[in-house]
VOLUM-100479 format. One record per residue (C-alpha): z, y, x; residue number from 1; residue in three letters. Coordinates in pm, whole numbers, plus 50000, padded with zeros to 5 digits. Last residue first. Example, Ala and Ser with C-alpha at 12.3 -4.5 7.8 and 13.67 -1.06 7.14 Angstrom:
zz:yy:xx:num:residu
50714:49894:51367:2:ser
50780:49550:51230:1:ala
This chain:
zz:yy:xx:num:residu
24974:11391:86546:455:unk
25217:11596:86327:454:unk
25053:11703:85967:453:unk
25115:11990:85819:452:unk
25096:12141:85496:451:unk
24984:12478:85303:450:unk
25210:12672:85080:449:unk
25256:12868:84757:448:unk
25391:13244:84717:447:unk
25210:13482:84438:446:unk
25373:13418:84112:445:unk
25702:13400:84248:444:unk
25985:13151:84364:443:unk
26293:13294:84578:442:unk
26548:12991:84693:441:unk
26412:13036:85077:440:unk
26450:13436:85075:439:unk
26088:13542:85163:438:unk
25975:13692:85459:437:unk
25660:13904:85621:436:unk
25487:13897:85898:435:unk
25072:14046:85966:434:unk
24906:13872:86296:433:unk
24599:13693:86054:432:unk
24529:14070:85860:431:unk
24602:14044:85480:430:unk
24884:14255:85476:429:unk
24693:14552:85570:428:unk
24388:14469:85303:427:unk
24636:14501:85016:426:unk
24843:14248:84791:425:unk
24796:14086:84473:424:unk
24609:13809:84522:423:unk
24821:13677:84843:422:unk
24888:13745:85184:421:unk
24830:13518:85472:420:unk
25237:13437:85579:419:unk
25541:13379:85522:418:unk
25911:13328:85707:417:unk
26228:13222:85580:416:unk
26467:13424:85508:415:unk
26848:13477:85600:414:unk
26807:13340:85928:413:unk
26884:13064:86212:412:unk
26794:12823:86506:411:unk
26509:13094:86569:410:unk
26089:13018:86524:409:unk
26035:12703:86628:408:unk
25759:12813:86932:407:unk
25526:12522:87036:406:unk
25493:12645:87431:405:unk
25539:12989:87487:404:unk
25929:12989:87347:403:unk
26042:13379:87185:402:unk
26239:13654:87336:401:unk
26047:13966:87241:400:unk
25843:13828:86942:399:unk
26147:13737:86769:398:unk
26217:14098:86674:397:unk
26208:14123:86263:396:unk
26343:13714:86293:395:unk
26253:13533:86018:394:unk
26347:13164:86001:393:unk
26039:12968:86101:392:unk
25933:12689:85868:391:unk
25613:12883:85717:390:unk
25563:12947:85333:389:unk
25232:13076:85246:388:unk
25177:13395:85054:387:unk
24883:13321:84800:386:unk
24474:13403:84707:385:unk
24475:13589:85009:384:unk
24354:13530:85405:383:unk
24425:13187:85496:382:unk
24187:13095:85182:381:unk
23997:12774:85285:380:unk
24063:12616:85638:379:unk
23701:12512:85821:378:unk
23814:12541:86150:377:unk
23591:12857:86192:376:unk
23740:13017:85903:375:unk
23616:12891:85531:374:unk
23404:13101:85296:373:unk
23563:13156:84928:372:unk
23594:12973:84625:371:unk
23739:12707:84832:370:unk
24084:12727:84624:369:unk
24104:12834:84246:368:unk
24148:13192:84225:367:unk
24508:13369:84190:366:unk
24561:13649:83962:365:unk
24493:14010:83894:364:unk
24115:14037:83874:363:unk
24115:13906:84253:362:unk
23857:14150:84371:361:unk
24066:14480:84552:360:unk
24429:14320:84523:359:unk
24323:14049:84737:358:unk
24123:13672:84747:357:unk
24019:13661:85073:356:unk
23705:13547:85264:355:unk
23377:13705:85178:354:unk
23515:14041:85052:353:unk
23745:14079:85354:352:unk
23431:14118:85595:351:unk
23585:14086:85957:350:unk
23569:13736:85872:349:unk
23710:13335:85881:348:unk
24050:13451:85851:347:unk
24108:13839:85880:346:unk
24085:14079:86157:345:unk
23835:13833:86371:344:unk
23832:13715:86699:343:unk
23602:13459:86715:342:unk
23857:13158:86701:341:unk
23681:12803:86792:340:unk
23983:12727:86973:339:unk
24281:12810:86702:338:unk
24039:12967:86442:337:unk
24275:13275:86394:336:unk
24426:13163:86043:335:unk
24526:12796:86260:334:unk
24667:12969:86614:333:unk
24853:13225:86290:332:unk
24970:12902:86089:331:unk
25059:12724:86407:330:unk
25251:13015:86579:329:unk
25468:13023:86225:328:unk
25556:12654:86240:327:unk
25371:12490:85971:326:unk
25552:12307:85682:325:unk
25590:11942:85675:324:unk
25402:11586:85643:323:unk
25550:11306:85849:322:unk
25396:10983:85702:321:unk
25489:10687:85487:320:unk
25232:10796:85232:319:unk
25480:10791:84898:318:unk
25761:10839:85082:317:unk
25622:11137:85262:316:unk
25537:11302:84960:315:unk
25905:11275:84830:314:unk
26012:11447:85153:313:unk
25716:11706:85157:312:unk
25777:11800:84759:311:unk
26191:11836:84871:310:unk
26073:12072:85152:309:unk
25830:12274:84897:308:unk
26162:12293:84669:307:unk
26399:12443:84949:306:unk
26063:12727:85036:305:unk
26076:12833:84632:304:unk
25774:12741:84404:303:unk
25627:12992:84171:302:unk
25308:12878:84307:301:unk
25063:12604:84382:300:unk
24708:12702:84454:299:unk
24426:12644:84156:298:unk
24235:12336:84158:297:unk
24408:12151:83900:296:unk
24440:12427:83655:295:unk
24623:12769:83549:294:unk
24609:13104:83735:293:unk
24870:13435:83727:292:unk
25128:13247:83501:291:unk
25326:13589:83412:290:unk
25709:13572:83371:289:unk
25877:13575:83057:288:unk
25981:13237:83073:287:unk
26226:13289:83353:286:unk
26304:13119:83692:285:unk
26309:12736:83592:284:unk
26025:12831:83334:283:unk
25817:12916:83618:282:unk
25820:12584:83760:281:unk
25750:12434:83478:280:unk
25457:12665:83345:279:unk
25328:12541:83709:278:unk
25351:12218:83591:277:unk
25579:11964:83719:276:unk
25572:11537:83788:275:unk
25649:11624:84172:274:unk
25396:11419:84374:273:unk
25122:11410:84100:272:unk
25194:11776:83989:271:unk
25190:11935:84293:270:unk
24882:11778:84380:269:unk
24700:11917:84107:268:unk
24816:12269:84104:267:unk
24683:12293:84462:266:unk
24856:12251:84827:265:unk
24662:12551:84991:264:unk
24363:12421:85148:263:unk
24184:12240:85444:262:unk
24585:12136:85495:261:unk
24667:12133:85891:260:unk
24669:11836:86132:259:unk
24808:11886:86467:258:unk
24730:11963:86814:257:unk
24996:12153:87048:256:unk
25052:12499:87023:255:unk
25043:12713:87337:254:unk
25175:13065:87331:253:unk
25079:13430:87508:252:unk
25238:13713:87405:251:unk
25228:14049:87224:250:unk
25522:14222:87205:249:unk
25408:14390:86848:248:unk
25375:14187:86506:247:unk
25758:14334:86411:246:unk
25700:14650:86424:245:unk
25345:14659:86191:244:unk
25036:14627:86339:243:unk
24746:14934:86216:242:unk
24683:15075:86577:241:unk
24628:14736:86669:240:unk
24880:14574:86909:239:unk
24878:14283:86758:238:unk
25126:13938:86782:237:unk
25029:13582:86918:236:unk
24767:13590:87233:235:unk
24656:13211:87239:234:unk
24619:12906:87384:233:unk
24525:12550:87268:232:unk
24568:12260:87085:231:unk
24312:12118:86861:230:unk
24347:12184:86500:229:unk
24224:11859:86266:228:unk
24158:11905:85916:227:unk
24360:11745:85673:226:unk
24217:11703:85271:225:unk
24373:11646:84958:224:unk
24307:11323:84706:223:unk
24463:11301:84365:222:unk
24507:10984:84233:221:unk
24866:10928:84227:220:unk
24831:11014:84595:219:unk
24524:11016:84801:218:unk
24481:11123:85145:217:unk
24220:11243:85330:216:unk
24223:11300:85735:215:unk
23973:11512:85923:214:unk
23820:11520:86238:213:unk
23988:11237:86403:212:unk
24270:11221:86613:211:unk
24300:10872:86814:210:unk
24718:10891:86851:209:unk
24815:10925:87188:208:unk
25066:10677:87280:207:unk
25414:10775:87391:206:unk
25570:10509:87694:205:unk
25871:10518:87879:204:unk
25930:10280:88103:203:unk
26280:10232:88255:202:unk
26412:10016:88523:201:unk
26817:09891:88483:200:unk
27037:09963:88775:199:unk
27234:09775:88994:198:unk
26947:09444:89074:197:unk
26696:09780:89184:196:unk
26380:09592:89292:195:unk
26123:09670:88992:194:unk
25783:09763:89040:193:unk
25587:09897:88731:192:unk
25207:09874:88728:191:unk
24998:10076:88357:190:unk
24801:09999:88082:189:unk
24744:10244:87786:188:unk
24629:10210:87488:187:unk
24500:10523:87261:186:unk
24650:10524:86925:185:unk
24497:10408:86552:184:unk
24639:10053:86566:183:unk
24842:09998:86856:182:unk
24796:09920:87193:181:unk
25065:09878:87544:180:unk
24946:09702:87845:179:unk
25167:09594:88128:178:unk
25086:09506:88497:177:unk
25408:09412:88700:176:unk
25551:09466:89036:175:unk
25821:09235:89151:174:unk
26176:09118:89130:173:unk
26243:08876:88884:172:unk
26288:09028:88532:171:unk
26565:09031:88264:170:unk
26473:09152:87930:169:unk
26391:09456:87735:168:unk
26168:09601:87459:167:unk
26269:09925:87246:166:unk
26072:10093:86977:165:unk
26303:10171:86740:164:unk
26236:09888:86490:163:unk
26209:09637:86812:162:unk
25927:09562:87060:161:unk
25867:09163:87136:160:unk
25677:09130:87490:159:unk
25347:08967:87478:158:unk
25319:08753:87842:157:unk
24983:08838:88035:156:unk
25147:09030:88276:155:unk
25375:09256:88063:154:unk
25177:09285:87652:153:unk
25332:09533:87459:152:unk
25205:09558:87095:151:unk
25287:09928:86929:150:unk
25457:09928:86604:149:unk
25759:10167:86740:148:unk
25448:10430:86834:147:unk
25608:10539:87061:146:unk
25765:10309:87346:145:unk
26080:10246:87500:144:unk
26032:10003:87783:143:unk
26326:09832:87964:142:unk
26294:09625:88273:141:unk
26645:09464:88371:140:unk
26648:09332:88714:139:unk
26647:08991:88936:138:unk
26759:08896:89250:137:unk
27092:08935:89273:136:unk
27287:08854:89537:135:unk
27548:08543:89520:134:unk
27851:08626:89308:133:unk
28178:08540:89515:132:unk
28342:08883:89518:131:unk
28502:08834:89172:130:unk
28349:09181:88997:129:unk
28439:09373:88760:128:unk
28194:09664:88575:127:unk
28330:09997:88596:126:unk
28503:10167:88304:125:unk
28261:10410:88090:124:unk
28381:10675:87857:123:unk
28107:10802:87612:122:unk
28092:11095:87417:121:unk
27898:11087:87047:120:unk
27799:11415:86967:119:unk
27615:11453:86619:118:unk
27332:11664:86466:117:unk
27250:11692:86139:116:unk
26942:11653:85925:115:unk
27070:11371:85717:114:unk
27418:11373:85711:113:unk
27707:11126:85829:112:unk
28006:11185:85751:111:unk
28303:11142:86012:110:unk
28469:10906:86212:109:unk
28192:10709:86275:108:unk
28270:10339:86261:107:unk
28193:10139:86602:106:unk
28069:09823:86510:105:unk
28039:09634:86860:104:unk
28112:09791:87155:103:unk
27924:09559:87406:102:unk
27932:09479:87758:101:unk
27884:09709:88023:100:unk
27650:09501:88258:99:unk
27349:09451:87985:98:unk
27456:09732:87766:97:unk
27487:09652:87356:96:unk
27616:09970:87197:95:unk
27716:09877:86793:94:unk
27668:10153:86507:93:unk
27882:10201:86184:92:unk
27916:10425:85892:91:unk
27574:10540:85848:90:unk
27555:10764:85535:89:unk
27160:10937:85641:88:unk
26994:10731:85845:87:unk
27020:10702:86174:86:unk
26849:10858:86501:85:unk
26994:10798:86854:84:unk
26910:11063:87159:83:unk
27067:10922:87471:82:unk
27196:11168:87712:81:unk
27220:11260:88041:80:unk
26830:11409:88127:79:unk
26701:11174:87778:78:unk
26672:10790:87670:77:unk
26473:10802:87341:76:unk
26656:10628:87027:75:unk
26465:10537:86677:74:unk
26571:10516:86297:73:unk
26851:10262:86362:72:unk
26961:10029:86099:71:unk
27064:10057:85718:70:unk
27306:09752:85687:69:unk
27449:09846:86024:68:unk
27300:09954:86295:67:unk
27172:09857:86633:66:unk
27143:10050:86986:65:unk
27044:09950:87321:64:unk
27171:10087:87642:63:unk
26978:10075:88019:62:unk
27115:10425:88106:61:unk
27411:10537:88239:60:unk
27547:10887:88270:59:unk
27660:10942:87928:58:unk
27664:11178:87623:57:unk
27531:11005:87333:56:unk
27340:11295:87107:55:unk
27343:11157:86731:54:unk
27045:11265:86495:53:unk
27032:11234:86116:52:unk
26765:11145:85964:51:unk
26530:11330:85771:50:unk
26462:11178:85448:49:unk
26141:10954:85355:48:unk
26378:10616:85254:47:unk
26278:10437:85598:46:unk
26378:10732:85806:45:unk
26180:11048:85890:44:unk
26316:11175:86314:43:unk
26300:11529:86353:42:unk
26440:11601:86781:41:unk
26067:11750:86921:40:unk
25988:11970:86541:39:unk
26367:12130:86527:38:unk
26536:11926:86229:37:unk
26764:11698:86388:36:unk
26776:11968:86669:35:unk
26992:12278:86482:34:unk
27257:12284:86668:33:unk
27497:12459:86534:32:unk
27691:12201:86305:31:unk
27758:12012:86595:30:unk
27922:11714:86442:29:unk
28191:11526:86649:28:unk
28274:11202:86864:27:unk
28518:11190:87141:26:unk
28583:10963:87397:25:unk
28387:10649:87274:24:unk
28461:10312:87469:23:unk
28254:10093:87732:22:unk
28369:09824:87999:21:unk
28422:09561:87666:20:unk
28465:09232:87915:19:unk
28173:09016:87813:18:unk
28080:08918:88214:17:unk
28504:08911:88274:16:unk
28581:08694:88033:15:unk
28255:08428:88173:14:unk
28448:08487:88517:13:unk
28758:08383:88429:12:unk
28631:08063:88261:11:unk
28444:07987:88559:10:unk
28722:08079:88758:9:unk
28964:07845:88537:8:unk
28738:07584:88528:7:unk
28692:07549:88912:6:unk
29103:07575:88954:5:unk
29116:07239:88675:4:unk
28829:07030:88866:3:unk
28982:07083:89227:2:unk
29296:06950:89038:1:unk
């Protein structure tokens, strides 16, 4: 009999250890929040598209994510959330917690979209307990570490990391060494005590990628260059007697570093990431329009701001990185000569002959790129040649209100913003403060763009 009653409590408690203490509450887009695609909350899945990102709205912390056929992009713990990104046309995700149990293939109740945001709000139930469990003596460690590829080693033992980064298990109590190191990225080693048996520890972990001078990349056989732009501070906006309205409110912003194009993107690459000619791309508008500059080595144009983001998703399938437009504070920290900047009117000179490509020398069309002197980060034609599309919405008074640190430009517009000036335009609108905007589904014979390259 003594046999039976022990089964039953054993059996009890085993029910009780995978009880289900977790459930969703509510779960809903947020079609104004604009994070999925803001430069901290974008997230590239495995087929090149933005994913789509899902805000889980709870108090605890220690959960781990999985998906279904088409898996989890990444997740970072956050100040009351969890921030999960999927790909696009998820249906179903499972929460695994180590004392809550697990809700296994919840289906969303609504579409899922790439470059959305989602609210996913969860309703926890305390864990049981039986009042005869001796005291713990052990806790869950949990590292969540970027790059996802990284190796973690925890005294001596290699830890396995999964797709988004996340490592876990069960530890005795103690303080213990761990080394993190992945291919490109500074490693980093670091002590974590854990004596909490209620509460999982956390360690999270971003590498610093090893940033070189300058990146090249080669796609279909063309090969473009990145040049590195080390972060810094600097006064954004002009009070010049010749600034327009909406360059004034000058203030201060830090940018951190990044990768920017040593050119516009040319002809050439256009073509071997897109399959289009320029006479293609201007057919699409009308055929009566002027090609202003034909060849491989001349700048991209009649190309609209929604087609250079579909030419940065493809390209980032074909390289497996995160190319994308510059904010608007990193073109202008970039056109100044970010650190190395000496101050000049217009990129790389106070002389606009020896660095732009303007109404006053152009011959009325664009030049093939590096034709003229760099800037002092060695970027080719920041000043003229073409307009340059920026990610920023336009804002006329944005200045007054905007972020110091790695400005986004506002959560929404009509236009999109662009900069530098082009062939056809006039010393004035070649300065490195001047603004101007474009509707994002206008193309025209004097608008390209220049890419970006997160560290």
């Amino acid at each position: 009999m003594k046999k039976f009653y022990l089964s039953l409590l054993v059996l009890a408690f085993g029910l009780l250890a995978h009880a289900q203490n977790v459930s969703v509450k509510t779960f809903k887009l947020l079609p104004m929040d604009l994070t999925a695609s803001s430069l901290e909350g974008k997230r590239i899945d495995q087929n090149g598209e933005v994913a789509a990102l899902i805000k889980v709205v709870t108090t605890q912390t220690g959960f781990t994510f999985e998906g279904g056929v088409l898996g989890i992009v990444d997740s970072r713990q956050r100040n009351g959330e969890i921030w999960v990104w999927v790909p696009r046309a998820s249906r179903k995700i499972t929460l695994l917690h180590q004392q809550l149990g697990v809700l296994r293939d919840y289906r969303f109740p609504v579409e899922i979209e790439a470059e959305r945001t989602y609210e996913m709000v969860l309703d926890v139930m305390p864990v049981p307990s039986l009042g005869f469990t001796e005291e713990p003596k052990q806790q869950h460690l949990i590292f969540h570490i970027e790059p996802a590829e990284a190796v973690l080693v925890v005294d001596d033992q290699i830890w396995e990391v999964g797709s988004n980064g996340t490592a876990m298990k069960p530890v005795d109590f103690g303080t213990y060494t761990y080394y993190i190191q992945a291919k490109d990225y500074q490693p980093k080693m670091g002590k974590v005590t854990v004596k909490d048996p209620d509460n999982p520890k956390i360690v999270t972990v971003t590498l610093s990628r090893i940033m070189k001078d300058k990146e090249t990349f080669t796609v279909n056989g063309v090969s473009f260059k990145m040049k590195l732009i080390e972060s810094g501070t600097f006064q954004m906006g002009s009070d010049e007697s010749d600034a327009d309205e909406d360059e004034e409110s000058v203030h201060n912003v830090t940018v951190s570093s990044f990768y920017m194009g040593e050119t516009e993107v040319t002809q050439a690459l256009w073509k071997a990431v897109m399959g289009t000619t320029v006479s293609q791309q201007r057919d699409k508008g009308d055929k009566s329009w002027p090609l202003c500059g034909i060849g491989g080595d001349y700048p991209m144009y009649y190309v609209s701001w929604d087609e250079c983001q579909e030419f940065i998703r493809k390209l980032n399938r074909k390289t497996g990185k995160n190319f994308r437009l510059p904010t608007e504070a990193e073109w202008e920290y970039a056109a100044r000569g970010g650190n190395k900047s000496n101050g000049y009117k217009y990129a790389g000179s106070n002389n606009m002959d020896e660095v732009v490509w303007s109404t006053c020398n152009s011959g009325g069309k664009t030049h093939e790129v590096k034709k003229k002197m760099p800037n002092e980060l060695g970027l080719y034609d920041m000043s003229g040649n073409v307009w340059e599309w920026c990610n920023d919405w336009y804002d006329f008074e944005y200045y007054d209100d905007s972020s110091s640190m790695n400005p986004q430009g506002p959560f929404s517009g009509k236009e999109r913003v662009i900069r530098g000036s082009s062939w056809n335009n006039n010393a004035k609108n070649c300065r490195v403060t001047n603004r101007k905007s474009n509707a994002p589904d206008n193309r025209s014979n004097n608008c390209g763009f220049r890419l970006v390259l997160s560290r």
